[in-house]
LUMTIRO-240118 format. One record per residue: x, y, z of N, C-alpha, C in turn; residue in one letter; residue number from 1. Coordinates in steps of 0.02 Angstrom, whole numbers, plus 50000, padded with zeros to 5 digits. Layout:
LUMTIRO-240118
((X, Y, Z), (X, Y, Z), (X, Y, Z), 'A', NUM)
...
END
This chain:
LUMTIRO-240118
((54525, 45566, 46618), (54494, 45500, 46625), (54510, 45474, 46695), 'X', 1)
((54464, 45442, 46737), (54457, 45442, 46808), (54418, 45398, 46844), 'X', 2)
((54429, 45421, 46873), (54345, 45373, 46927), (54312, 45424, 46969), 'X', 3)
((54249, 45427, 46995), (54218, 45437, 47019), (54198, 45399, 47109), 'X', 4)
((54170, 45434, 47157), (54175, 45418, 47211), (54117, 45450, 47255), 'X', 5)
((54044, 45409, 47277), (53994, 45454, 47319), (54017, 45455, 47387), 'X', 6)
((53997, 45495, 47426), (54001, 45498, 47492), (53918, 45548, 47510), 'X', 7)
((53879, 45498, 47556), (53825, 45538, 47568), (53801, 45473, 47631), 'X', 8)
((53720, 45490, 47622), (53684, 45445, 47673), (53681, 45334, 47678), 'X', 9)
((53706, 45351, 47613), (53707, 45274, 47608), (53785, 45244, 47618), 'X', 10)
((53829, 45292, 47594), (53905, 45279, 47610), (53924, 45319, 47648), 'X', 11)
((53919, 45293, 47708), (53971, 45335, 47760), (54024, 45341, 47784), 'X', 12)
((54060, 45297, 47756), (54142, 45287, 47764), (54190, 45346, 47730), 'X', 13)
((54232, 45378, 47746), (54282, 45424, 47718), (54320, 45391, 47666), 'X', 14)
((54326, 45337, 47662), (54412, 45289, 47618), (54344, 45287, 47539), 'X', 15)
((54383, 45287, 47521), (54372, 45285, 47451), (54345, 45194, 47435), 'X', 16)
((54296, 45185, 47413), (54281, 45103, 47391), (54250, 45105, 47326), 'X', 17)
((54240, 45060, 47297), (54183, 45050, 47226), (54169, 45113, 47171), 'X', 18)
((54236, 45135, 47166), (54212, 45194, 47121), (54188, 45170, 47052), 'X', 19)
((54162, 45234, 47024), (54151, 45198, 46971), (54186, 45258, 46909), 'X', 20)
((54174, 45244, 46843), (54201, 45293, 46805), (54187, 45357, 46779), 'X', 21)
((54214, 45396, 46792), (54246, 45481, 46748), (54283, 45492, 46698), 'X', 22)
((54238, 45546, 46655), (54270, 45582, 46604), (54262, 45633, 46598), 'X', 23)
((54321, 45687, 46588), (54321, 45742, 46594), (54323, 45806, 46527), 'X', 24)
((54317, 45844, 46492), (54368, 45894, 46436), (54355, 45954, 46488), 'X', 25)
((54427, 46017, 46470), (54421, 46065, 46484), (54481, 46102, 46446), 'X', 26)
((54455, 46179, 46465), (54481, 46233, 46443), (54526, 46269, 46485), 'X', 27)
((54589, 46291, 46483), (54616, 46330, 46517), (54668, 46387, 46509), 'X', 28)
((54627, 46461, 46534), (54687, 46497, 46519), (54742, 46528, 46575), 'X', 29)
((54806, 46533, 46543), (54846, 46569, 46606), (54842, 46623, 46607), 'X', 30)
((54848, 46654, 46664), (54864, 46726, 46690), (54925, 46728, 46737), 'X', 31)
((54973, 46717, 46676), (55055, 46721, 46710), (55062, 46648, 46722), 'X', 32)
((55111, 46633, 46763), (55141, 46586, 46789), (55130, 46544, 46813), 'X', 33)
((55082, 46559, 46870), (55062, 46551, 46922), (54974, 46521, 46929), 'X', 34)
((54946, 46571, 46905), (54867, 46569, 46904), (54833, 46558, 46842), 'X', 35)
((54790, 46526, 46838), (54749, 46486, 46792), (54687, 46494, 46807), 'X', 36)
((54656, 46505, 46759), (54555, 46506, 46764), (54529, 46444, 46706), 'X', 37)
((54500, 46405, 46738), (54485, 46339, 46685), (54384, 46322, 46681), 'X', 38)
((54382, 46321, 46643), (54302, 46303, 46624), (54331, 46200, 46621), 'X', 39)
((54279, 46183, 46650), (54275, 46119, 46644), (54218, 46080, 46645), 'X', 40)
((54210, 46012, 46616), (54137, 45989, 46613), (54165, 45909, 46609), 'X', 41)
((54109, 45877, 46655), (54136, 45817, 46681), (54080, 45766, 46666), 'X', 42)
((54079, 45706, 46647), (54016, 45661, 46669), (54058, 45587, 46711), 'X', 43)
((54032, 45558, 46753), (54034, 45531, 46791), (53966, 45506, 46829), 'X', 44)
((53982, 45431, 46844), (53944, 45373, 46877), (53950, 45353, 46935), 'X', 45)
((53888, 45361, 46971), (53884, 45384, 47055), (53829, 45324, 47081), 'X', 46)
((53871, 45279, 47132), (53802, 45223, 47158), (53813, 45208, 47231), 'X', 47)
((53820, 45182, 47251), (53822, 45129, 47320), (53757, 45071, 47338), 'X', 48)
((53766, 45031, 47375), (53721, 44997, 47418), (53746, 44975, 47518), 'X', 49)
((53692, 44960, 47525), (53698, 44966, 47610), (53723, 44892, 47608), 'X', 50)
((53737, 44850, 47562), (53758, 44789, 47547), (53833, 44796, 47555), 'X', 51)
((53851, 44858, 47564), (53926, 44869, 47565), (53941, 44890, 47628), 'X', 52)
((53910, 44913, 47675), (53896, 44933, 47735), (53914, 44878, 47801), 'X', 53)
((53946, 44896, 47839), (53981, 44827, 47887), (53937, 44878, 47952), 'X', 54)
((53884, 44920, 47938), (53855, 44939, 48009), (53790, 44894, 47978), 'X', 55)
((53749, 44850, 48053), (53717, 44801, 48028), (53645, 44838, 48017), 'X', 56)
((53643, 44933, 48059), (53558, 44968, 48031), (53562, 44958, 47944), 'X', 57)
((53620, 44984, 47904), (53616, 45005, 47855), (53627, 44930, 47808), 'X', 58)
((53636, 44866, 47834), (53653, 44808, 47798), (53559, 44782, 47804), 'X', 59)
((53516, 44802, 47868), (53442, 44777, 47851), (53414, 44841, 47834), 'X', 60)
((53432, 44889, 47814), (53387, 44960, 47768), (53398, 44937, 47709), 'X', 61)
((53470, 44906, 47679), (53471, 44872, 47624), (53446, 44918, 47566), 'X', 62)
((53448, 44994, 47567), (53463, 45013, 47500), (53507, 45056, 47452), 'X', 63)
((53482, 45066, 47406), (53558, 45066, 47352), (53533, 45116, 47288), 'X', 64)
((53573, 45139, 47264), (53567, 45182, 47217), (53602, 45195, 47142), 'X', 65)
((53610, 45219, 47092), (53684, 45242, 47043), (53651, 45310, 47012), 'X', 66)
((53679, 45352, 46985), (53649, 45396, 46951), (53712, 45439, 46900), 'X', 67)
((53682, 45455, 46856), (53737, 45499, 46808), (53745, 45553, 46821), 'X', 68)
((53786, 45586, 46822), (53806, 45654, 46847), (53831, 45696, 46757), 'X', 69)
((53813, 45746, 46751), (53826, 45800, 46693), (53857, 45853, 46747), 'X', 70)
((53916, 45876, 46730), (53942, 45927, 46778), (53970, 45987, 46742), 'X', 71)
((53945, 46036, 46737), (54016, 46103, 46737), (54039, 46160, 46784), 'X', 72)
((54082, 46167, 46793), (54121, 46213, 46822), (54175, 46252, 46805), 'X', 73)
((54190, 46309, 46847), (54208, 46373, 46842), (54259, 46370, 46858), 'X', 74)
((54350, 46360, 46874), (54398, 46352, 46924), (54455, 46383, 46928), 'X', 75)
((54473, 46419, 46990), (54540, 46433, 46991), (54601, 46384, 46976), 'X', 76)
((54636, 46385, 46947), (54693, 46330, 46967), (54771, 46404, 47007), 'X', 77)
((54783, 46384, 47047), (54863, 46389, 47076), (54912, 46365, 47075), 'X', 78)
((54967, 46368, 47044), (55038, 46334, 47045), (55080, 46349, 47112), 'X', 79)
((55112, 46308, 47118), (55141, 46315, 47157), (55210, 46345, 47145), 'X', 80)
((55237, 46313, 47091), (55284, 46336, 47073), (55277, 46369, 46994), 'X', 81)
((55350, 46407, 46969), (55317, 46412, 46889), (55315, 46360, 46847), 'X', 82)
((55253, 46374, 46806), (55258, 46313, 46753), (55240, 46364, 46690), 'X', 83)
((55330, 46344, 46651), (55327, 46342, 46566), (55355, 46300, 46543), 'X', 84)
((55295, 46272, 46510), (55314, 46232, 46464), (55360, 46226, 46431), 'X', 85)
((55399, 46180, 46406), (55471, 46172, 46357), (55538, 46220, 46383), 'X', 86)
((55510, 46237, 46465), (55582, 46249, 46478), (55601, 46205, 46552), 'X', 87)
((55663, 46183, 46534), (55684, 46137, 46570), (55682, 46158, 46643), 'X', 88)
((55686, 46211, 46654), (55697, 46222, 46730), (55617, 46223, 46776), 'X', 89)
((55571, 46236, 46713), (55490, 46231, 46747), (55436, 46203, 46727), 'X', 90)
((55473, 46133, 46716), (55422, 46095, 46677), (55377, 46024, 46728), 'X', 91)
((55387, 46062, 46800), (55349, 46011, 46842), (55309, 46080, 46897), 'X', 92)
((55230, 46057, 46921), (55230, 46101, 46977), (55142, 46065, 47007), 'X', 93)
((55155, 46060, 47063), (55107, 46036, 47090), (55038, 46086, 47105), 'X', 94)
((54973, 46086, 47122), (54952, 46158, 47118), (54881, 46127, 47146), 'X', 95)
((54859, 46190, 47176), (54774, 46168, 47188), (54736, 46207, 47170), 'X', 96)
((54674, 46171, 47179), (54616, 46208, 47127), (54544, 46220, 47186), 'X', 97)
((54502, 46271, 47150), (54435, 46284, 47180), (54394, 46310, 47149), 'X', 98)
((54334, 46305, 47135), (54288, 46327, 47104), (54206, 46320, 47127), 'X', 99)
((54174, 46339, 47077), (54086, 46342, 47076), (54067, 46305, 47029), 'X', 100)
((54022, 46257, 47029), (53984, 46224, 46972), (53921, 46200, 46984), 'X', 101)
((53901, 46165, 46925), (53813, 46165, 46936), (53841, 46087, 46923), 'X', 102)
((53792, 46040, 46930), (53776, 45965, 46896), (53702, 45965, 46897), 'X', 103)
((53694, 45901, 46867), (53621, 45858, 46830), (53639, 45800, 46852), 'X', 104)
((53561, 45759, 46892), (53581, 45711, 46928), (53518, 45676, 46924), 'X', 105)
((53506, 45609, 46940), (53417, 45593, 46930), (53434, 45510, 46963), 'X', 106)
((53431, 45504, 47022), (53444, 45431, 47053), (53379, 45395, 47042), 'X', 107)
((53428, 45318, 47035), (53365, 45253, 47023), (53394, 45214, 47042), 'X', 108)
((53358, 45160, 47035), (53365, 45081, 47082), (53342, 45033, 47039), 'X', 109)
((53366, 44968, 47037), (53341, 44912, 47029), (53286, 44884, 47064), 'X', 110)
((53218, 44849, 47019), (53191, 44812, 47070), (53154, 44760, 47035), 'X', 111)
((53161, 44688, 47038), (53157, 44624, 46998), (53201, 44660, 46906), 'X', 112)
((53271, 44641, 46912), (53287, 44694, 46858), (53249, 44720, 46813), 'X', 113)
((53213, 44782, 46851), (53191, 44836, 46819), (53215, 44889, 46833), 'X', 114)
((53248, 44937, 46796), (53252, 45005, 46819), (53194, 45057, 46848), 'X', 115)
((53212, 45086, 46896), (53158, 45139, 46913), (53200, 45202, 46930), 'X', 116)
((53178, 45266, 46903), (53202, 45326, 46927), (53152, 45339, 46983), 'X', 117)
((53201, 45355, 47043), (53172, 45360, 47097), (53139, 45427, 47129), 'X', 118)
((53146, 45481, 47085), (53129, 45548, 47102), (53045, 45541, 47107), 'X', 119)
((53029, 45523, 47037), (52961, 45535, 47020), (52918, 45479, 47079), 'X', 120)
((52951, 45440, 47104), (52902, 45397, 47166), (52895, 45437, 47220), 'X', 121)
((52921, 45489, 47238), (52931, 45510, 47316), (52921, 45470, 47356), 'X', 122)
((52991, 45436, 47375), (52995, 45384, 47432), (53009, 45406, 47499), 'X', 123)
((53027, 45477, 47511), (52996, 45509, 47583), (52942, 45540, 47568), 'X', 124)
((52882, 45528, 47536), (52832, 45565, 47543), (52829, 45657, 47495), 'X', 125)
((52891, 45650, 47461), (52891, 45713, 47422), (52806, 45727, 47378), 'X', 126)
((52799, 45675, 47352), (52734, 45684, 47284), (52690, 45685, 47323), 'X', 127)
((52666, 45680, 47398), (52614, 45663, 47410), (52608, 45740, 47468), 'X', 128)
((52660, 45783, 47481), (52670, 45838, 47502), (52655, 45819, 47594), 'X', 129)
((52694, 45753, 47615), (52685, 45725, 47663), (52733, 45772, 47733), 'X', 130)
((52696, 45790, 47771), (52733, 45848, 47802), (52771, 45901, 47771), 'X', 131)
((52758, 45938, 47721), (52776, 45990, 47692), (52813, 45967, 47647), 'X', 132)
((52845, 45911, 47630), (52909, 45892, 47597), (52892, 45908, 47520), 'X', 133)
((52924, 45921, 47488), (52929, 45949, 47417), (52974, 45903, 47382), 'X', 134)
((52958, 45893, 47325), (53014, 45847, 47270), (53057, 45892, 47254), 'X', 135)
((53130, 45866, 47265), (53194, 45891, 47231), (53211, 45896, 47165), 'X', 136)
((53257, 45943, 47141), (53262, 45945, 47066), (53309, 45900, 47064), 'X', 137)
((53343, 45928, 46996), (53376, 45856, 46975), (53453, 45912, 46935), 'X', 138)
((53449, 45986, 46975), (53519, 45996, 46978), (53531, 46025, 47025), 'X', 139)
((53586, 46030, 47043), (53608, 46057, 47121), (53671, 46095, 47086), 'X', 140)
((53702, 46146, 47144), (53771, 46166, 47134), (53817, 46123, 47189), 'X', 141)
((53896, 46135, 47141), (53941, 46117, 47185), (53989, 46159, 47186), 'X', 142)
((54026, 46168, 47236), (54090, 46175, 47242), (54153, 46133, 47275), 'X', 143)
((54188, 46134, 47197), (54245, 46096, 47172), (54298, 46113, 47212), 'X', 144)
((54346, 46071, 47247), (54406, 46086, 47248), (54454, 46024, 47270), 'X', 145)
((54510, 46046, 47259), (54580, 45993, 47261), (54617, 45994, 47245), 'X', 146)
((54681, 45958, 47225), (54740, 45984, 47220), (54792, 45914, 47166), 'X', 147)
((54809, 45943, 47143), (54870, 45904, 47106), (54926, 45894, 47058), 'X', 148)
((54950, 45874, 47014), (55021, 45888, 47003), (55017, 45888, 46926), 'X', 149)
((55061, 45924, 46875), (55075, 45924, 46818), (55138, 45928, 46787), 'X', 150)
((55148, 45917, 46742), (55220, 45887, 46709), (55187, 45904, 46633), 'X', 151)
((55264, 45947, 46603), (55262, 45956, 46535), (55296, 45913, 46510), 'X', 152)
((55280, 45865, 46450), (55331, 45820, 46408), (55350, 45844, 46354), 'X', 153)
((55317, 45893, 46324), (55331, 45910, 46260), (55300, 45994, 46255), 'X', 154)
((55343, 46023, 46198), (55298, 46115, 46198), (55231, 46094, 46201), 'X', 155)
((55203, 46046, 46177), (55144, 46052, 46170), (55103, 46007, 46218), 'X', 156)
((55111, 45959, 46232), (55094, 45916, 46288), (55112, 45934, 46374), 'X', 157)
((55052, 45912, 46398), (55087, 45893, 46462), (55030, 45873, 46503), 'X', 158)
((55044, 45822, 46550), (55011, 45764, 46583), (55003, 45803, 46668), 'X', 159)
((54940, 45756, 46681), (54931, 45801, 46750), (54866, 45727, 46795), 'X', 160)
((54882, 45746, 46842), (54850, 45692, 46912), (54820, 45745, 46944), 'X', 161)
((54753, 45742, 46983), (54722, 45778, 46994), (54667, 45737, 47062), 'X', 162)
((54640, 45754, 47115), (54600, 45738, 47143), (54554, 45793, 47170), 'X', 163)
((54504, 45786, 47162), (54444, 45858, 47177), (54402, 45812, 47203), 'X', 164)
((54371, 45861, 47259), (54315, 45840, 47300), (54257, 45873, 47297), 'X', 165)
((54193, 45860, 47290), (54139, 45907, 47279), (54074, 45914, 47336), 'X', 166)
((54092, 45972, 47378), (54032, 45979, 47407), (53961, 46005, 47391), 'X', 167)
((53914, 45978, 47393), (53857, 45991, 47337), (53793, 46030, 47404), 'X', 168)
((53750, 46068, 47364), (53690, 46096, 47395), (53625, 46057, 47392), 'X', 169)
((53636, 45969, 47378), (53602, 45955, 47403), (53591, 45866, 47412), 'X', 170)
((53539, 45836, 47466), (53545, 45790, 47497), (53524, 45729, 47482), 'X', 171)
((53509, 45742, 47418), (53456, 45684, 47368), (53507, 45650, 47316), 'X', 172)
((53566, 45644, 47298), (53616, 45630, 47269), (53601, 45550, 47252), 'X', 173)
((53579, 45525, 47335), (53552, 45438, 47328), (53492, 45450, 47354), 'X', 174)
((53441, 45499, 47328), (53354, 45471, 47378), (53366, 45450, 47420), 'X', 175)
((53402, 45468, 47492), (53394, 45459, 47534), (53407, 45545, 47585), 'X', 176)
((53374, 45555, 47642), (53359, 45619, 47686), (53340, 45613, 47756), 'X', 177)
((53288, 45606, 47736), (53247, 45602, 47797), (53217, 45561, 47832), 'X', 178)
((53161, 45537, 47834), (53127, 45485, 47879), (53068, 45444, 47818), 'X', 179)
((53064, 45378, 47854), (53018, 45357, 47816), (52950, 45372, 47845), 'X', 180)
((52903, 45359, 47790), (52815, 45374, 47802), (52785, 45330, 47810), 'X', 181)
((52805, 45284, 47805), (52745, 45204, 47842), (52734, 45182, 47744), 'X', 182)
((52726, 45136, 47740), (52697, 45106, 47668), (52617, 45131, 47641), 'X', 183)
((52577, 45131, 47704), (52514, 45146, 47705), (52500, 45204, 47685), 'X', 184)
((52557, 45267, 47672), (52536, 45335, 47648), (52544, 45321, 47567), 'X', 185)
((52575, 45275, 47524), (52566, 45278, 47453), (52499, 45256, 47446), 'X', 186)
((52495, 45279, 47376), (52451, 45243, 47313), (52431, 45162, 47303), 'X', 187)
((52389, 45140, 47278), (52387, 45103, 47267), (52392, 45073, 47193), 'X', 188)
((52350, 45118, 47170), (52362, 45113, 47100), (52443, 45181, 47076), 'X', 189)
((52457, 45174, 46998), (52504, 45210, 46967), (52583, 45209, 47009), 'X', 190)
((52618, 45252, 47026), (52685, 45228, 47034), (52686, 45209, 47122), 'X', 191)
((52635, 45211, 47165), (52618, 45201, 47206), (52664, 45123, 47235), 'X', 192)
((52634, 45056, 47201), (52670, 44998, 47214), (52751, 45012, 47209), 'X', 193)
((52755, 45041, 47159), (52851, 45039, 47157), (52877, 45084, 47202), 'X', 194)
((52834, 45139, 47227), (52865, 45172, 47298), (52861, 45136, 47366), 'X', 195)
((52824, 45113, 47374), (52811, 45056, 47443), (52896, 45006, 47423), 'X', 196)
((52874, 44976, 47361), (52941, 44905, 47350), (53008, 44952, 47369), 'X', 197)
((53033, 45023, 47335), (53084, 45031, 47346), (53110, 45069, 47408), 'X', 198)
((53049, 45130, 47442), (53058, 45169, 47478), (53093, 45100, 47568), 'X', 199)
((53071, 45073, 47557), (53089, 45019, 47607), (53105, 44940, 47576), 'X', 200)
((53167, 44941, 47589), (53196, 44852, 47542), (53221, 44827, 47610), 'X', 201)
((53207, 44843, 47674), (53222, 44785, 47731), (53176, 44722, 47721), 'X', 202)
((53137, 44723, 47671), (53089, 44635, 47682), (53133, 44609, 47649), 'X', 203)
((53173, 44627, 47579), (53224, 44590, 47560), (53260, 44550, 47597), 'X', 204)
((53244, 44591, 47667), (53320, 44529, 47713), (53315, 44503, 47750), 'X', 205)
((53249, 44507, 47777), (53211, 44483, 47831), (53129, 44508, 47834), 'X', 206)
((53080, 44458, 47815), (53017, 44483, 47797), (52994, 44514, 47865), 'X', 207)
((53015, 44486, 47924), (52995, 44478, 47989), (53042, 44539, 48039), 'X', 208)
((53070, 44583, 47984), (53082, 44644, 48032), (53091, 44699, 47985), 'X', 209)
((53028, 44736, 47957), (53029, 44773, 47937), (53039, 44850, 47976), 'X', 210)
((53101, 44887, 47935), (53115, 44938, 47980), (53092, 44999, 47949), 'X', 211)
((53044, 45006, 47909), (53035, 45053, 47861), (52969, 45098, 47925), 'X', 212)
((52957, 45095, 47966), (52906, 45142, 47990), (52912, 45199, 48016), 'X', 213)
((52851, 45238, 48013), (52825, 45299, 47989), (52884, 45337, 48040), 'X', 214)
((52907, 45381, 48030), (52951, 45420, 48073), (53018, 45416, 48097), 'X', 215)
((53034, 45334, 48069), (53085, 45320, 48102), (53155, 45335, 48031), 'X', 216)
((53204, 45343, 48065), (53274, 45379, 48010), (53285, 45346, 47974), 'X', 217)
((53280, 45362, 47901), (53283, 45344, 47852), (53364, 45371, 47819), 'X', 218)
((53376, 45430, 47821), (53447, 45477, 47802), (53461, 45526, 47874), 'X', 219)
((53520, 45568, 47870), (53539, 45605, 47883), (53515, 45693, 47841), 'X', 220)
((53480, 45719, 47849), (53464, 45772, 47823), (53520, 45827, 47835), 'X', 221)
((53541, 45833, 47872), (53605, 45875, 47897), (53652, 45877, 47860), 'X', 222)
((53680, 45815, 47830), (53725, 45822, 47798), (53718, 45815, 47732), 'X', 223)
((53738, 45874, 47687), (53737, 45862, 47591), (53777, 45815, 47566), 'X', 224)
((53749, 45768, 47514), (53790, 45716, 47484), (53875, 45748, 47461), 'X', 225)
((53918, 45704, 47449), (53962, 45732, 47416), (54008, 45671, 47375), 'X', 226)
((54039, 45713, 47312), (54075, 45655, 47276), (54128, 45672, 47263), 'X', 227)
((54181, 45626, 47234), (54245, 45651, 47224), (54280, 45615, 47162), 'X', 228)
((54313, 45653, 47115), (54323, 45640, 47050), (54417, 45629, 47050), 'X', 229)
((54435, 45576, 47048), (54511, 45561, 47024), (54523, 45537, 46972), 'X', 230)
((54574, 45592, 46934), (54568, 45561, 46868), (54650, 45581, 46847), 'X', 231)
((54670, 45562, 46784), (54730, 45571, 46757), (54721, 45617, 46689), 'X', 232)
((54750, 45649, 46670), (54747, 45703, 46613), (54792, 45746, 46549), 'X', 233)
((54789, 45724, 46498), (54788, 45766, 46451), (54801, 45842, 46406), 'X', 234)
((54840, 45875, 46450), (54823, 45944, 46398), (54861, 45974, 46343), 'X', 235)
((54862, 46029, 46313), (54896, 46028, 46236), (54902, 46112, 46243), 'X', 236)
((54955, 46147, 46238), (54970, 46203, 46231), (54953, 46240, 46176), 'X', 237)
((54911, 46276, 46186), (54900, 46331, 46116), (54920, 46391, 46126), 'X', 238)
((54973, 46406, 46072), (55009, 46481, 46087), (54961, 46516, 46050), 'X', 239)
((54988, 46571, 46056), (54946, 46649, 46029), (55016, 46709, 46023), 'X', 240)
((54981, 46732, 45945), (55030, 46783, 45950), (55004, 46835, 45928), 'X', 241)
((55041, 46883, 45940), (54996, 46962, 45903), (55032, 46982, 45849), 'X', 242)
((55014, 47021, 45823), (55032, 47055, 45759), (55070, 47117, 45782), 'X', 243)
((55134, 47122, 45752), (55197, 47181, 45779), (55146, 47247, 45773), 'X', 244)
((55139, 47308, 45809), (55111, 47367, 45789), (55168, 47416, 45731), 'X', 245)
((55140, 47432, 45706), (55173, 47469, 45643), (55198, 47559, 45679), 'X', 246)
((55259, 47540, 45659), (55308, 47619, 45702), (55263, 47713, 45652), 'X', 247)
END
């Protein structure tokens, strides 16, 4: 149980702000002492706004996002030191982790409180195949990694702190990339109006300087979104035994 943390085109700051919440279960087996292979699956709540933003382009671009994340992954864990449980001499060890995983992701926005999922508008011009641009799916891979500490309290218990960072394959995390297309390339009729209202929310802040035109930077395409999951944890020892072989 945790929090959650975006870092992409709308939050560009490194420090951690406005997380929001994580939950995690997972599986893990040892191989010795030392090394650990863990299946894990996460959901977590991912947003920002340029309302949080102290640079004044991204306070009149003025937009904002949240989206749910479904995550699983694949992970090494490393100890640092040994850890067995219920024995006094190795019942602490700090350790880091790395892995491969996929997530499920689908960003939206508010607008006169209404929800809108923002994929299906193509607000750079995806639906309308505006300079080649193609609509994004709605899972990407990541790879997981980070590092942190565990403590056995009991044979069967033991508690653990953890921070993982996730670099992801791709740049749509908050609908935001590339450049905007001018208002004049949507629809008029069908989801057309709600792509014009959201693809550009600078009239929100000033009717009289709209910065939404055709070409001009909308995201960073270069760089893939990324998020980061801190959480506190749970796990429960299950022994295994075999059956003596018969002499």
């Amino acid at each position: 149980l945790g929090g959650a943390h975006y870092f992409g085109d709308i939050n560009t700051r490194a420090g951690i702000n406005r997380p929001k919440p994580a939950i995690g279960l997972f599986f893990r087996k040892q191989f010795g002492n030392y090394v650990g292979l863990r299946i894990a699956g996460h959901y977590a709540q991912l947003g920002y706004s340029d309302t949080y933003s102290k640079n004044s382009y991204q306070q009149s671009r003025n937009l904002s996002f949240n989206t749910n994340i479904w995550e699983i992954a694949a992970m090494g864990d490393f100890n640092f030191f040994k850890f067995l449980p219920n024995n006094p001499d190795y019942i602490f060890t700090p350790y880091i982790t790395l892995g491969l995983g996929v997530f499920t992701y689908d960003p939206y926005a508010y607008i006169d409180s209404k929800k809108e999922f923002l994929r299906p508008l193509g607000t750079e011009g995806q639906t309308i195949g505006y300079k080649g641009r193609k609509q994004y799916g709605t899972m990407a891979v990541c790879v997981p990694f980070g590092a942190g500490l565990k403590y056995n309290v009991t044979e069967k218990l033991n508690i653990s702190f953890e921070v993982s960072h996730r670099f992801t394959f791709t740049d749509y995390l908050d609908d935001v990339s590339t450049t905007y297309i001018g208002a004049d390339k949507f629809a008029t009729t069908g989801t057309g109006p709600s792509a014009v209202l959201l693809q550009d929310r600078s009239y929100e802040i000033d009717p009289d300087n709209i910065i939404g035109l055709e070409g001009r930077q909308r995201g960073l395409s270069k760089q893939k979104d990324q998020y980061m999951i801190v959480e506190l944890g749970l796990s429960f020892n299950i022994s295994t035994y075999r059956c003596p072989t018969a002499n």
